[in-house]
C-alpha positions as CSV (number, residue, x, y, z in Angstrom):
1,X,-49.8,3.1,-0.8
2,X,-49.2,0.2,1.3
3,X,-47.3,-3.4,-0.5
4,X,-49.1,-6.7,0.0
5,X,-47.8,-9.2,1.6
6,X,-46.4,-10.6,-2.1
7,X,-45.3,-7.3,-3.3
8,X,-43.0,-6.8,0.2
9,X,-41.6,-10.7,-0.3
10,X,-41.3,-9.6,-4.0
11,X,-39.1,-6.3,-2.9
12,X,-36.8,-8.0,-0.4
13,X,-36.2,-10.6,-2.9
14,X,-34.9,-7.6,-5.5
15,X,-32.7,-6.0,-3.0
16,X,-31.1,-9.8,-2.4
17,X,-30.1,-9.6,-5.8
18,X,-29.4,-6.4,-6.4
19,X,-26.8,-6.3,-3.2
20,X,-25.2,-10.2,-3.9
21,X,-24.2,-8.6,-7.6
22,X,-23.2,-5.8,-6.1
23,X,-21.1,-7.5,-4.1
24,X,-20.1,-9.8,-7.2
25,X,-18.9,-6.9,-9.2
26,X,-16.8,-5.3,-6.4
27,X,-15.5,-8.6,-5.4
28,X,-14.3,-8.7,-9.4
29,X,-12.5,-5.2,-9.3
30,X,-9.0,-6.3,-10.1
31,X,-6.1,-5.4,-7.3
32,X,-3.4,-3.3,-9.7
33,X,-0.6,-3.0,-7.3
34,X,-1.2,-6.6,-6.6
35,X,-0.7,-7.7,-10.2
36,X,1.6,-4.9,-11.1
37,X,3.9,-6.3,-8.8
38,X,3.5,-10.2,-9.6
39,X,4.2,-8.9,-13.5
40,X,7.3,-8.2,-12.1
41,X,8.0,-10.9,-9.9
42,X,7.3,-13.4,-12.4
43,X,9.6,-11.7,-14.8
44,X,12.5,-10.9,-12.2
45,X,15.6,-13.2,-10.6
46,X,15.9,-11.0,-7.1
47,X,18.3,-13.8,-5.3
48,X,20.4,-14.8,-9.1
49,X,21.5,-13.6,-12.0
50,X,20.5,-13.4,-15.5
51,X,22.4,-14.5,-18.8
52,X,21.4,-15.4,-22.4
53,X,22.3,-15.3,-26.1
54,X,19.9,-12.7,-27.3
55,X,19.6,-12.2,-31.0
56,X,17.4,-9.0,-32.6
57,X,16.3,-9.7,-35.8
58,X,14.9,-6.2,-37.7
59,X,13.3,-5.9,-40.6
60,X,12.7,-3.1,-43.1
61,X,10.8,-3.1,-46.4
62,X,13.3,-3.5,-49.6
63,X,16.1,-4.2,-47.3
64,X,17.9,-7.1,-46.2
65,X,17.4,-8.7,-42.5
66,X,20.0,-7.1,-39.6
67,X,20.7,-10.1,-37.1
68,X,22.3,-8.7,-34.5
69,X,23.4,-11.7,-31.9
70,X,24.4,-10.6,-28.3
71,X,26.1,-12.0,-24.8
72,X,23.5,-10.2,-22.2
73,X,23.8,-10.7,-18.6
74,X,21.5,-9.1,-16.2
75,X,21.2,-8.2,-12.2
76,X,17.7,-7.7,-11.1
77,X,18.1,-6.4,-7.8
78,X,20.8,-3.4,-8.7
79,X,18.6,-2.9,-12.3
80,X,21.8,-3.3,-13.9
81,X,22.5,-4.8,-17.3
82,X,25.5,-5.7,-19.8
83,X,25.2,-6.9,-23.3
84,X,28.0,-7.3,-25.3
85,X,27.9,-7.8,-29.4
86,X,29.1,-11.1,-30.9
87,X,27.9,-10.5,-34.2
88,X,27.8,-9.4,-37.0
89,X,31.7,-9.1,-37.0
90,X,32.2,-5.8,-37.7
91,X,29.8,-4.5,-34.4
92,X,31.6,-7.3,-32.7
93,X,33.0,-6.0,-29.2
94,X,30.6,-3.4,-28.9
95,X,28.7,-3.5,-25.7
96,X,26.1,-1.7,-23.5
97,X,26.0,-1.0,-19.5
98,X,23.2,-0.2,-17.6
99,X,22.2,0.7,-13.9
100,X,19.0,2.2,-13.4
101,X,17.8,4.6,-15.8
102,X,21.6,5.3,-17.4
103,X,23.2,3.6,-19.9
104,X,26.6,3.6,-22.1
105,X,27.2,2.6,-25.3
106,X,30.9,1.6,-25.4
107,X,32.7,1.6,-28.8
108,X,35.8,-0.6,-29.2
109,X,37.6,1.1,-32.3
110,X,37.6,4.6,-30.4
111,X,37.6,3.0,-27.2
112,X,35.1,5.6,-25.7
113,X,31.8,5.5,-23.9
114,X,28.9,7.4,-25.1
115,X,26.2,8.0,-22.8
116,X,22.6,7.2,-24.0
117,X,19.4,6.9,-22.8
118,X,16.9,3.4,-22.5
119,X,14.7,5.5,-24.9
120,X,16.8,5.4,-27.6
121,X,16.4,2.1,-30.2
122,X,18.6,-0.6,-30.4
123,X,21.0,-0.3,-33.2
124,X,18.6,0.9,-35.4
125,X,16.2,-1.6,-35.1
126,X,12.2,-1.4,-33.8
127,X,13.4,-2.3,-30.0
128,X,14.1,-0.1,-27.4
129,X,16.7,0.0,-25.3
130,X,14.5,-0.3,-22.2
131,X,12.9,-3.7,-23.8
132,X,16.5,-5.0,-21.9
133,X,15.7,-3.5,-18.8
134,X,13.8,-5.3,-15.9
135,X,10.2,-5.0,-15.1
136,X,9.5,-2.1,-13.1
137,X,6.0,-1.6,-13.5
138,X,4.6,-1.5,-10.3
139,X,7.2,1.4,-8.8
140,X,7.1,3.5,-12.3
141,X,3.4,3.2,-13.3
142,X,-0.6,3.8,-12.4
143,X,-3.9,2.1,-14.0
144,X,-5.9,4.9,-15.2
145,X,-7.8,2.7,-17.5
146,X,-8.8,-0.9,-17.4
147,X,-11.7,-3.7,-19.3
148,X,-12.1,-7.3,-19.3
149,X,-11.3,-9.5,-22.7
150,X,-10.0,-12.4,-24.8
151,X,-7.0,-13.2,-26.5
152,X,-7.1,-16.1,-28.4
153,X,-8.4,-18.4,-25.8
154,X,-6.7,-16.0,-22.9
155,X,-9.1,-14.5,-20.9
156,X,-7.1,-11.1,-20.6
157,X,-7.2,-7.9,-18.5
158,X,-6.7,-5.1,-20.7
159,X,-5.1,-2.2,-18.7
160,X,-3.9,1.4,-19.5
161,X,-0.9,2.4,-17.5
162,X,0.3,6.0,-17.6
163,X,3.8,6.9,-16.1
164,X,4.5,8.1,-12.6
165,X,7.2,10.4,-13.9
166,X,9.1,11.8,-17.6
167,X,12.2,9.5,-16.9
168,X,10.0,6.4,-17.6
169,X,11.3,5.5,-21.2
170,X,7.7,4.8,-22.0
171,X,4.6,7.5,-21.1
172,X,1.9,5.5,-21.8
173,X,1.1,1.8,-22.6
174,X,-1.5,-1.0,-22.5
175,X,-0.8,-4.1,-21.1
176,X,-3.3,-7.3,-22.2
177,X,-2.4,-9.4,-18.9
178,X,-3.4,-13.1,-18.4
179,X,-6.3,-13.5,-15.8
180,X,-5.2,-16.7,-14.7
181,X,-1.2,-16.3,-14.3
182,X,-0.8,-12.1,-14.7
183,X,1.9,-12.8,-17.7
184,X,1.7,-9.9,-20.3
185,X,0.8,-11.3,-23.4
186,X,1.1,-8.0,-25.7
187,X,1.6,-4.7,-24.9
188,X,0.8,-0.9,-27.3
189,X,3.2,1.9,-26.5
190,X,1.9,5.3,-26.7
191,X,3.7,8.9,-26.7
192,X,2.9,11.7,-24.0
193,X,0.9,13.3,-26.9
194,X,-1.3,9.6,-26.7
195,X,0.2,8.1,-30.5
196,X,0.5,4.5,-30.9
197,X,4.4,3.8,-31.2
198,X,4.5,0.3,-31.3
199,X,2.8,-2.7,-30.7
200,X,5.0,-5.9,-28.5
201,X,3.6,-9.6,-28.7
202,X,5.1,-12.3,-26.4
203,X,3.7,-15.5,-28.1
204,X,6.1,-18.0,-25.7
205,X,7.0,-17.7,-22.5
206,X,9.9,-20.2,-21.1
207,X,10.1,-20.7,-17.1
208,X,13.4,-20.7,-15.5
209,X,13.9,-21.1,-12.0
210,X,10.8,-19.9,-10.7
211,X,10.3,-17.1,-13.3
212,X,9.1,-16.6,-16.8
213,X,11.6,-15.8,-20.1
214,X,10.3,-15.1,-23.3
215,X,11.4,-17.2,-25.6
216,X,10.5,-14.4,-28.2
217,X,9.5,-10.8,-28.1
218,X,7.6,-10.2,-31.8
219,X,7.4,-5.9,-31.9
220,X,5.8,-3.8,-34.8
221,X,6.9,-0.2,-35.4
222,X,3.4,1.5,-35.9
223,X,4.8,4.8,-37.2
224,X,6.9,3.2,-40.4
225,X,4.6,0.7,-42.4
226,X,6.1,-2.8,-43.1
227,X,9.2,-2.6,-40.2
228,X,9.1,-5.4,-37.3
229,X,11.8,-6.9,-35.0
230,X,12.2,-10.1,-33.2
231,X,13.8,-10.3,-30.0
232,X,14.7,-13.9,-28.8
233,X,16.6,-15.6,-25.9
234,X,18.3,-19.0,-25.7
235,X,20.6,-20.7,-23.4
236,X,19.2,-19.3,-20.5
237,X,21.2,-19.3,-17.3
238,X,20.5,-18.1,-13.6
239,X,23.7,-18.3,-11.6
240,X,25.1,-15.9,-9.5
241,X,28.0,-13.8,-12.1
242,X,31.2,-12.0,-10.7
243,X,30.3,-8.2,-9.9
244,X,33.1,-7.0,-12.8
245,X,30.4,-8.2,-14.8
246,X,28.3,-5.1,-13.5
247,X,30.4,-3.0,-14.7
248,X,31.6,-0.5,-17.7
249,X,35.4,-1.5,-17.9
250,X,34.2,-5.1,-18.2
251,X,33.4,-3.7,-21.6
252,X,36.7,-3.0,-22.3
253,X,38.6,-5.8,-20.7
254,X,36.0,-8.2,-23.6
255,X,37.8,-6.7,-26.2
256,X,41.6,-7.0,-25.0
Protein backbone atom coordinates (compact mmCIF):
# COMPACT_ATOMS: atom_id res chain seq x y z
CA UNK A 1 0.00 0.00 0.00
CA UNK A 2 1.67 3.11 -1.00
CA UNK A 3 1.52 6.50 1.81
CA UNK A 4 0.27 9.83 0.43
CA UNK A 5 2.18 12.49 0.30
CA UNK A 6 0.52 13.55 4.03
CA UNK A 7 0.69 10.19 5.45
CA UNK A 8 4.80 10.05 4.45
CA UNK A 9 5.22 13.88 6.07
CA UNK A 10 3.00 12.45 8.91
CA UNK A 11 5.60 9.34 9.37
CA UNK A 12 8.87 11.23 9.24
CA UNK A 13 7.42 13.64 11.64
CA UNK A 14 6.80 10.47 14.17
CA UNK A 15 10.28 9.07 13.81
CA UNK A 16 11.56 12.94 14.69
CA UNK A 17 9.89 12.44 17.84
CA UNK A 18 10.27 9.25 18.59
CA UNK A 19 14.31 9.44 18.02
CA UNK A 20 14.74 13.32 19.86
CA UNK A 21 13.05 11.46 23.08
CA UNK A 22 15.05 8.77 22.56
CA UNK A 23 17.82 10.72 22.64
CA UNK A 24 16.23 12.74 25.74
CA UNK A 25 16.03 9.63 27.83
CA UNK A 26 19.58 8.41 27.14
CA UNK A 27 20.89 11.78 27.46
CA UNK A 28 19.03 11.54 31.24
CA UNK A 29 20.73 8.12 32.17
CA UNK A 30 22.65 9.18 35.26
CA UNK A 31 26.69 8.53 35.09
CA UNK A 32 27.16 6.30 38.57
CA UNK A 33 30.90 6.29 38.77
CA UNK A 34 30.67 9.90 38.08
CA UNK A 35 28.42 10.66 41.10
CA UNK A 36 29.68 7.81 43.15
CA UNK A 37 32.86 9.53 43.14
CA UNK A 38 31.72 13.34 43.66
CA UNK A 39 29.71 11.69 46.89
CA UNK A 40 32.94 11.12 47.94
CA UNK A 41 34.79 14.01 47.01
CA UNK A 42 32.35 16.28 48.50
CA UNK A 43 32.49 14.43 51.67
CA UNK A 44 36.47 13.88 51.77
CA UNK A 45 39.66 16.42 52.86
CA UNK A 46 42.37 14.60 50.41
CA UNK A 47 45.09 17.57 50.94
CA UNK A 48 44.05 18.19 55.15
CA UNK A 49 42.93 16.75 57.96
CA UNK A 50 39.81 16.26 59.84
CA UNK A 51 38.91 16.99 63.56
CA UNK A 52 35.59 17.55 65.54
CA UNK A 53 33.72 17.09 68.85
CA UNK A 54 31.36 14.34 67.91
CA UNK A 55 28.73 13.52 70.33
CA UNK A 56 26.24 10.17 69.77
CA UNK A 57 23.23 10.53 71.44
CA UNK A 58 21.19 6.82 71.58
CA UNK A 59 18.04 6.17 72.65
CA UNK A 60 16.12 3.13 73.90
CA UNK A 61 12.48 2.81 74.94
CA UNK A 62 12.14 2.97 78.99
CA UNK A 63 15.65 3.90 79.36
CA UNK A 64 17.49 6.96 79.89
CA UNK A 65 19.53 8.89 76.95
CA UNK A 66 23.52 7.63 76.60
CA UNK A 67 25.44 10.81 75.42
CA UNK A 68 28.52 9.75 74.55
CA UNK A 69 30.91 12.96 73.59
CA UNK A 70 34.12 12.22 71.57
CA UNK A 71 37.65 13.98 70.34
CA UNK A 72 37.68 12.42 66.48
CA UNK A 73 40.32 13.32 64.12
CA UNK A 74 40.40 11.89 60.79
CA UNK A 75 42.96 11.38 57.58
CA UNK A 76 41.21 10.91 54.38
CA UNK A 77 43.88 9.96 52.14
CA UNK A 78 45.43 6.92 54.47
CA UNK A 79 41.44 6.08 55.57
CA UNK A 80 42.65 6.33 58.96
CA UNK A 81 40.69 7.54 62.02
CA UNK A 82 41.12 8.20 65.95
CA UNK A 83 38.43 9.03 68.31
CA UNK A 84 39.07 9.34 71.71
CA UNK A 85 36.13 9.48 74.63
CA UNK A 86 35.74 12.56 76.78
CA UNK A 87 32.65 11.71 78.26
CA UNK A 88 30.79 10.34 80.14
CA UNK A 89 33.64 10.06 82.86
CA UNK A 90 33.79 6.76 83.52
CA UNK A 91 34.39 5.76 79.32
CA UNK A 92 36.63 8.67 79.54
CA UNK A 93 40.15 7.72 77.90
CA UNK A 94 38.83 5.17 75.81
CA UNK A 95 39.62 5.53 72.24
CA UNK A 96 39.35 3.92 68.79
CA UNK A 97 42.09 3.59 65.73
CA UNK A 98 41.41 2.96 62.42
CA UNK A 99 43.22 2.36 58.96
CA UNK A 100 41.37 0.89 56.29
CA UNK A 101 39.07 -1.82 57.15
CA UNK A 102 40.84 -2.54 60.83
CA UNK A 103 40.11 -1.09 63.91
CA UNK A 104 41.09 -1.23 67.81
CA UNK A 105 39.22 -0.55 70.56
CA UNK A 106 41.79 0.54 73.29
CA UNK A 107 40.80 0.26 76.90
CA UNK A 108 42.66 2.40 79.52
CA UNK A 109 41.94 0.44 82.88
CA UNK A 110 43.49 -2.80 81.30
CA UNK A 111 45.55 -0.96 79.09
CA UNK A 112 45.03 -3.37 76.11
CA UNK A 113 43.80 -3.25 72.57
CA UNK A 114 41.08 -5.28 71.33
CA UNK A 115 40.64 -5.64 67.74
CA UNK A 116 37.17 -5.08 66.28
CA UNK A 117 35.61 -4.75 63.19
CA UNK A 118 33.79 -1.27 61.42
CA UNK A 119 30.70 -3.56 61.52
CA UNK A 120 30.40 -3.69 64.96
CA UNK A 121 28.03 -0.74 66.77
CA UNK A 122 29.31 2.02 68.53
CA UNK A 123 29.18 1.54 72.22
CA UNK A 124 26.03 0.07 72.10
CA UNK A 125 24.30 2.54 70.40
CA UNK A 126 22.28 2.36 66.72
CA UNK A 127 25.70 3.62 64.81
CA UNK A 128 28.05 1.75 63.26
CA UNK A 129 31.49 1.84 63.52
CA UNK A 130 31.86 2.43 59.79
CA UNK A 131 29.37 5.59 60.02
CA UNK A 132 33.23 7.19 61.25
CA UNK A 133 34.84 5.99 58.28
CA UNK A 134 35.37 7.99 55.03
CA UNK A 135 33.25 7.70 52.00
CA UNK A 136 34.33 5.03 49.91
CA UNK A 137 31.59 4.46 47.73
CA UNK A 138 32.72 4.58 44.43
CA UNK A 139 35.85 1.92 44.94
CA UNK A 140 33.54 -0.54 47.31
CA UNK A 141 30.21 -0.36 45.52
CA UNK A 142 27.92 -0.93 42.08
CA UNK A 143 24.30 0.55 41.07
CA UNK A 144 22.24 -2.44 40.45
CA UNK A 145 19.13 -0.48 40.93
CA UNK A 146 18.18 3.10 40.37
CA UNK A 147 14.60 5.63 39.93
CA UNK A 148 13.97 9.17 39.84
CA UNK A 149 12.09 11.07 42.96
CA UNK A 150 11.42 13.75 45.57
CA UNK A 151 12.32 14.45 48.88
CA UNK A 152 10.73 17.22 50.37
CA UNK A 153 11.41 19.69 47.71
CA UNK A 154 14.83 17.62 46.65
CA UNK A 155 14.55 16.29 43.48
CA UNK A 156 16.39 12.93 44.43
CA UNK A 157 18.09 9.99 42.63
CA UNK A 158 17.14 6.94 44.39
CA UNK A 159 19.92 4.27 43.90
CA UNK A 160 20.51 0.66 45.17
CA UNK A 161 24.11 -0.03 45.64
CA UNK A 162 25.16 -3.63 46.35
CA UNK A 163 28.86 -4.36 47.61
CA UNK A 164 31.85 -5.14 45.48
CA UNK A 165 33.15 -7.53 48.14
CA UNK A 166 32.08 -9.23 52.04
CA UNK A 167 34.60 -6.88 53.79
CA UNK A 168 32.32 -3.84 53.01
CA UNK A 169 30.71 -3.34 56.57
CA UNK A 170 27.55 -2.75 54.68
CA UNK A 171 26.13 -5.42 51.73
CA UNK A 172 23.46 -3.57 50.54
CA UNK A 173 22.09 0.07 50.74
CA UNK A 174 20.00 2.81 49.06
CA UNK A 175 21.21 6.05 48.72
CA UNK A 176 18.44 9.05 47.96
CA UNK A 177 21.17 11.53 46.36
CA UNK A 178 20.45 15.24 45.53
CA UNK A 179 20.09 15.85 41.61
CA UNK A 180 21.42 19.10 41.78
CA UNK A 181 24.60 18.87 44.18
CA UNK A 182 24.95 14.65 44.59
CA UNK A 183 24.88 15.09 48.58
CA UNK A 184 23.11 11.90 50.18
CA UNK A 185 20.28 12.97 51.94
CA UNK A 186 19.17 9.57 53.53
CA UNK A 187 20.40 6.32 53.17
CA UNK A 188 18.43 2.27 54.17
CA UNK A 189 20.94 -0.38 54.99
CA UNK A 190 20.12 -3.76 54.14
CA UNK A 191 21.72 -7.35 55.15
CA UNK A 192 23.18 -9.85 52.48
CA UNK A 193 19.91 -11.77 53.07
CA UNK A 194 18.15 -8.09 51.69
CA UNK A 195 16.49 -6.98 55.55
CA UNK A 196 16.17 -3.41 56.22
CA UNK A 197 18.77 -2.66 59.15
CA UNK A 198 18.48 0.81 59.46
CA UNK A 199 17.40 3.84 58.09
CA UNK A 200 20.29 7.21 58.17
CA UNK A 201 18.79 10.83 57.53
CA UNK A 202 21.28 13.80 57.15
CA UNK A 203 18.88 16.80 57.57
CA UNK A 204 22.00 19.60 57.62
CA UNK A 205 24.95 19.60 55.86
CA UNK A 206 27.74 22.29 56.97
CA UNK A 207 30.55 23.11 54.26
CA UNK A 208 34.09 23.36 55.36
CA UNK A 209 36.84 24.10 53.18
CA UNK A 210 35.52 23.00 50.00
CA UNK A 211 33.60 19.98 51.38
CA UNK A 212 30.45 19.07 53.10
CA UNK A 213 30.00 17.97 57.21
CA UNK A 214 26.97 16.99 58.58
CA UNK A 215 26.01 18.86 61.10
CA UNK A 216 23.83 15.83 62.21
CA UNK A 217 23.42 12.22 61.24
CA UNK A 218 19.58 11.26 62.65
CA UNK A 219 19.69 6.98 62.32
CA UNK A 220 16.74 4.57 63.21
CA UNK A 221 17.41 0.94 64.20
CA UNK A 222 14.63 -0.85 61.98
CA UNK A 223 15.00 -4.25 63.74
CA UNK A 224 14.31 -2.92 67.57
CA UNK A 225 11.08 -0.64 67.58
CA UNK A 226 11.35 2.79 69.29
CA UNK A 227 15.55 2.93 69.35
CA UNK A 228 17.27 5.97 67.31
CA UNK A 229 20.69 7.74 67.60
CA UNK A 230 21.99 11.05 66.69
CA UNK A 231 25.36 11.63 65.56
CA UNK A 232 26.50 15.29 65.48
CA UNK A 233 29.67 17.38 64.79
CA UNK A 234 30.85 20.78 66.01
CA UNK A 235 33.94 22.71 65.97
CA UNK A 236 35.00 21.55 62.88
CA UNK A 237 38.59 21.91 61.92
CA UNK A 238 40.74 21.05 58.65
CA UNK A 239 44.36 21.54 59.45
CA UNK A 240 47.08 19.40 58.74
CA UNK A 241 47.56 17.04 62.56
CA UNK A 242 51.00 15.49 63.57
CA UNK A 243 51.24 11.76 62.15
CA UNK A 244 51.32 10.35 66.17
CA UNK A 245 47.93 11.26 65.75
CA UNK A 246 47.47 8.32 63.20
CA UNK A 247 48.38 6.08 65.42
CA UNK A 248 47.39 3.32 68.23
CA UNK A 249 50.01 4.43 71.09
CA UNK A 250 48.58 7.93 70.67
CA UNK A 251 45.75 6.21 72.52
CA UNK A 252 47.78 5.52 75.27
CA UNK A 253 50.05 8.52 75.54
CA UNK A 254 45.99 10.54 75.97
CA UNK A 255 45.69 8.82 79.05
CA UNK A 256 49.19 9.30 80.75
Amino acid sequence: MKLTVTARRMATILLCVCCVASAGLFAAEPDWPTILADIDRLSRFNDNDFSAEVTVVSQKPGEDDNTIVARYFRRDKAKQFTMVILKPEIQKGQGYFCIGDDLWFYDPESRKYAYSSLKDTFQGSDAQNSDFSTSNLAEDYTVSDYSSGTLGQAEVWIATLDARRNTVPVARTKLWIRKDNSLVLKEEHYSVSGRLMRTLAYPRYQMVSGSYVPQAILIVDNLKQGEKTQITFANVVISKLPDSVFHKEYLERVNR
